[in-house]
N, C-alpha and C positions, 0 to 999 in steps of 0.2 A: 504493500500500500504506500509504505514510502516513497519506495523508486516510482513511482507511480505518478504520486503529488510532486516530486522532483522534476522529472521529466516532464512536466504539467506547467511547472514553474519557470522552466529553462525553456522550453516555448512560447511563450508569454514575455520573456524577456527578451525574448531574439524578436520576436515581431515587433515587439513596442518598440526597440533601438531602430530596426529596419524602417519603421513609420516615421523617427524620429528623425535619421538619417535624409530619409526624400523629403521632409517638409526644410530642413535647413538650406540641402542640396538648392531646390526651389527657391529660396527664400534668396539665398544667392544669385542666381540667376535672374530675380526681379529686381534686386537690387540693380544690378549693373545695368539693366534695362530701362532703369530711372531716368537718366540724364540723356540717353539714345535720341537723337534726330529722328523725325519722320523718314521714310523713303520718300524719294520723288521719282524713283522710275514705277516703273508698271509693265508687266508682261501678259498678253491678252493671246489664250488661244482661241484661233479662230478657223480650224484645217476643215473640220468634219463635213460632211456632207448632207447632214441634216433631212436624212431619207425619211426619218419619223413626221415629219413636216410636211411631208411633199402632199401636194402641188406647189405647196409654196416655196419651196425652195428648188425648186425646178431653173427658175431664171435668177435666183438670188438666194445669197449663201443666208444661211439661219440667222443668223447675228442682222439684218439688214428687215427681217419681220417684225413688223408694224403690232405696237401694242398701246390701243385707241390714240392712234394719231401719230404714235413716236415709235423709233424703233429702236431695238432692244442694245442698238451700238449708240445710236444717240443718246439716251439714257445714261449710257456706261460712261463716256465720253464727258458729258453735264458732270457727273460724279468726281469724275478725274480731276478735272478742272477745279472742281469746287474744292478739295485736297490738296489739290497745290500741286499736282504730277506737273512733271516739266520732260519725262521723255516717257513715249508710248510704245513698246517691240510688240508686236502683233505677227502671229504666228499662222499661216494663210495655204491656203489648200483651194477649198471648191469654190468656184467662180472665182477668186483671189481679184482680179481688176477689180468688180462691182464695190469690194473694200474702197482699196486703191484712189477709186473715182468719187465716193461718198465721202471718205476723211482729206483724202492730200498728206501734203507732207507736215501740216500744221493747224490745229485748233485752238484761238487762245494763246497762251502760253507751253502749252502740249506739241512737244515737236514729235514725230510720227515716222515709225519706221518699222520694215516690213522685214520678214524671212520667210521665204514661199518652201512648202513641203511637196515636192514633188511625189510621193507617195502617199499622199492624203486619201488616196482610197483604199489602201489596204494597211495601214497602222492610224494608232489610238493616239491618246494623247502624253503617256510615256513618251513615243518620240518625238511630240511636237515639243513635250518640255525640252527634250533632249538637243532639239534644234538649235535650242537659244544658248546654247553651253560656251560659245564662244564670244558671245553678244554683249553680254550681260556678265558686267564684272564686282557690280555694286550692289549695295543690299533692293530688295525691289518686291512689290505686291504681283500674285499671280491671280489670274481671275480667268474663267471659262467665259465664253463670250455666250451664253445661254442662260444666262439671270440676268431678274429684273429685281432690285431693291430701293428701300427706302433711303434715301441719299443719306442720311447721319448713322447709317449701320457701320460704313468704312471707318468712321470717327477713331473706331480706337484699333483699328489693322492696319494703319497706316505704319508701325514700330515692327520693327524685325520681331520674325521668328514666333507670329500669332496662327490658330489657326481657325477659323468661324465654323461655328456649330449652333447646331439646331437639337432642343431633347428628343431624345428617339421617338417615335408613336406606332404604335400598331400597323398604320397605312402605308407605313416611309417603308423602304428597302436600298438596300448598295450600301457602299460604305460607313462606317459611323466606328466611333473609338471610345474609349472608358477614359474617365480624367480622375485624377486625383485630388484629394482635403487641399490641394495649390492650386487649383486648375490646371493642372499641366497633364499633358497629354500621356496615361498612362500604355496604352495599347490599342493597336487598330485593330478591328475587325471586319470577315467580311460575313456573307447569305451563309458561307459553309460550313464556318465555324461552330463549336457546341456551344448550343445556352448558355448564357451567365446570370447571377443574380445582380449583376452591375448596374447601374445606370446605363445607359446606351445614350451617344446623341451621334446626330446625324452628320456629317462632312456637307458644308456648303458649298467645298468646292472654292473658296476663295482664301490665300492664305499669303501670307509676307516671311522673308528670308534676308536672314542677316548675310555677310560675306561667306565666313565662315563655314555657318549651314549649309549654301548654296554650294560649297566645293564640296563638301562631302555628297551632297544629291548625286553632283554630277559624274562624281564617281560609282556612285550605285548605278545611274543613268547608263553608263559605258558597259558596266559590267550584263547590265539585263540585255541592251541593245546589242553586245558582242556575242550573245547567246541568242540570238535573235527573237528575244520577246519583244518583238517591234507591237504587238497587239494585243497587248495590257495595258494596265493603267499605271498611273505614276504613284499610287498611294502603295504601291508593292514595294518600292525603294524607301518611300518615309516609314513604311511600318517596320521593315529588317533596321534601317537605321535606330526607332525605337527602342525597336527592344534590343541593341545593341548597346544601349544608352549615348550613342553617338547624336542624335537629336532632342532639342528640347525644344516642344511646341505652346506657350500660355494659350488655352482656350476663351475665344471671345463670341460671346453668348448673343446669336440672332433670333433669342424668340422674341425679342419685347415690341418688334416691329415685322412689317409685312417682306416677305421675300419669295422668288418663286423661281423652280425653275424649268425651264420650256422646250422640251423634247417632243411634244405629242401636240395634234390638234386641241385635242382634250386640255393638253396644260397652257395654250394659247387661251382657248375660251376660259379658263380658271383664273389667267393672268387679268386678264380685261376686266372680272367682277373683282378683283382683291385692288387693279391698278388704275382708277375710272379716269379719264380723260380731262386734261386741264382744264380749265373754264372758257377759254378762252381759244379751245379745239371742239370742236363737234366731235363725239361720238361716232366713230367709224370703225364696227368690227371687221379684222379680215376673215372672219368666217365665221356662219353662224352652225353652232353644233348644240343642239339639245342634250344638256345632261344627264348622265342616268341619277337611278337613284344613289349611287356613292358619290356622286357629284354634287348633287341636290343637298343631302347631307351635309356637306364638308362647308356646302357654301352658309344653308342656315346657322350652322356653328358661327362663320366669323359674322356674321347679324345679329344674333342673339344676344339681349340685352345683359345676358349672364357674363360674357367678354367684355373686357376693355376696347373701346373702339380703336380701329384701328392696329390691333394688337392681330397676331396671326404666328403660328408655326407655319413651317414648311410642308407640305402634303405628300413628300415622294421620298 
């Protein structure tokens, strides 16, 4: 009974030093994060093809559809601006000109610069990342050109080495990671993985990197892309980095405002009831799709007087 309550006790103590351990660890790490400069670059992929879309993306790449009035790169662009970005690398694949001809080489203060994927039909966004590996020397925001957000969400992903999340929910699927009593990002997971009792929250897909960070990526980057995992994703590199303890990501919490993001006709017609149209734009849907009933659903939720207005998780 003794060795019992011993071995009881010496467990108990190795965990609580071990917890004690990562919250100092952390503690350090936000510390030096204090004084940190915003980033002012931004790296925008924009390769994919956007099949889930079509018709609409038939003559124009996904990032360039209209949501009531504006489109989903103009939007991006307004936000950039409004943060202070002062250079834009945009990572280009399908139609790539209609980009090109829509932004130029400058918006603002945003000067604009291109890397075309010539394989944009048959690899992911792994290699789009992987594109910019020579581009891109300085710390910088990464963002998928397929959300639409409330412009003060960026507010605090602007400091290296953040990364936006959403609490997990029943409806969401694909990536999402576990955080820690720091917020720091304790493990990615993906669909295949076994249950946890953790907390889950979702990967927005939008994150910032410090110098440092960014070498190590691009090392994992070379590593997956010289095996030819050209058609995976890039969160396969941040997760092995993870749990390598070789990355440390602060999580920045996108429930408290609206975000979406737009692969489907479906999550076009979603975007347009969560994103209504300036005042000073008419209402113009690009396509009308009658929701089902899980649609119907999701949408009386953010109506319902029981919510803060205006308040929304992410739905996918």
């Amino acid at each position: 009974m003794e060795q019992i309550s011993a071995a009881y006790n010496h467990t108990f103590l190795v965990n609580r030093l071990s917890s004690q351990l990562i919250f100092i660890k952390d503690n350090i790490l936000n510390k030096r994060n204090e004084n940190i400069e915003p980033v002012t670059t931004a790296l925008l992929l924009a390769a994919g093809t956007g099949s889930r879309l079509y018709p609409l993306t038939k003559n124009e790449p996904k990032c360039l559809t209209s949501v009531n009035g504006k489109t989903i790169l103009g939007r991006m662009i307004s936000n950039l601006n409004r943060q202070g970005m002062k250079r834009l690398v945009i990572v280009t694949g399908h139609l790539e000109q209609c980009i090109r001809d829509y932004l130029g080489d400058q918006i603002g203060e945003l000067k604009i610069e291109y890397i075309f994927s010539p394989l944009y039909k048959t690899t992911n966004n792994i290699y789009s990342l992987w594109m910019a590996r020579e581009v891109i020397n300085e710390p910088f925001l990464l963002l998928e050109s397929d959300l639409v957000f409330d412009d003060s969400l960026l507010d605090e992903m602007v400091y290296p080495d953040r990364i936006a999340l959403a609490e997990m929910q029943p409806w969401m699927n694909g990536t999402c990671v576990t955080i820690n009593q720091s917020d720091m990002v304790h493990e990615f997971l993906t669909d295949e993985m076994e249950p946890s009792d953790e907390i889950k929250h979702k990967t927005v897909n939008i994150y910032s990197f410090s110098v440092d960070s960014w070498r190590k990526i691009i090392k994992g980057l070379d590593i997956q892309i010289s095996a030819g995992n050209v058609n995976t994703y890039y969160e396969t590199v941040f997760a092995d980095l993870i749990s390598d303890d070789n990355l440390a990501l602060k999580s920045v919490s996108f429930d408290s405002k609206p975000w979406y993001e737009i692969d489907t006709l479906e999550d076009l017609a979603m975007a347009e009831k969560i994103f209504p149209a300036p005042s000073n734009i008419a209402a113009k849907t690009a396509i009308q799709i009658k929701p089902n009933a899980f649609y119907k659903q999701i949408i009386h939720s953010v109506v319902s007087p029981r919510k803060q207005a205006g308040v929304l998780n992410v739905f996918k």
